[in-house]
C-alpha positions in Angstrom: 12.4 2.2 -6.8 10.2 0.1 -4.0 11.9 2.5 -1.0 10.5 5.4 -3.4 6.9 4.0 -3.3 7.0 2.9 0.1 8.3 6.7 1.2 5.4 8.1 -1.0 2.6 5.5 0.5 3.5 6.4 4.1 3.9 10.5 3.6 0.5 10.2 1.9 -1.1 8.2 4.6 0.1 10.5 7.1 -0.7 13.4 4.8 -4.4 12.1 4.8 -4.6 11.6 8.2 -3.7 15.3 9.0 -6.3 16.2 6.5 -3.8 18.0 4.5 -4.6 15.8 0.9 -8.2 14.3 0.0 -8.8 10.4 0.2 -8.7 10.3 -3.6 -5.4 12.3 -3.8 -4.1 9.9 -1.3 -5.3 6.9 -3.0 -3.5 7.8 -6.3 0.1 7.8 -4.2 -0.4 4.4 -2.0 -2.2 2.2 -5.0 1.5 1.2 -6.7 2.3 0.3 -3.3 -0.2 -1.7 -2.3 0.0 -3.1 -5.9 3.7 -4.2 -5.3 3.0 -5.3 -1.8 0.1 -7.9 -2.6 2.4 -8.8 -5.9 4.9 -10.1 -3.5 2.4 -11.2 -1.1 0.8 -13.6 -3.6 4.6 -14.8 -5.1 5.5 -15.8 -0.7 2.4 -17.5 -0.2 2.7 -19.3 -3.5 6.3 -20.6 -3.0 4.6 -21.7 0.6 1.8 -23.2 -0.4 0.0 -20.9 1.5 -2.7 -17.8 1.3 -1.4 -14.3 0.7 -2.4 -11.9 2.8 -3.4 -8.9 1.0 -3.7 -5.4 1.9 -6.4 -2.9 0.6 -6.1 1.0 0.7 -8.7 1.0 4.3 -6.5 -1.5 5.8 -3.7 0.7 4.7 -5.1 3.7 6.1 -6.0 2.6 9.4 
């Protein structure tokens, strides 16, 4: 299920980057991605004691 996603986040990105799909279709395939990603982020840092570090869809992008 997560290497499902993860495939889906990084064809879109690549996708938008060509110009081939629109920032808000692009957006609607990486969000459960970066969702899952800053899930486990926050569960790391917390076991840690430690801040997450977070992604957001621009970070992602670039």
């Amino acid at each position: 299920m997560l290497e499902i996603i993860k495939q889906r986040a990084f064809e879109a990105r690549c996708a938008y980057k060509k110009g081939l799909i629109t920032r808000a279709e692009a957006k609607t395939d990486i969000e459960p991605y970066i969702k899952l990603f800053n899930n486990r982020s926050m569960e790391i840092a917390k076991k840690y004691n430690m801040k997450p570090k977070k992604i957001t869809f621009a970070g992602f992008i670039r």
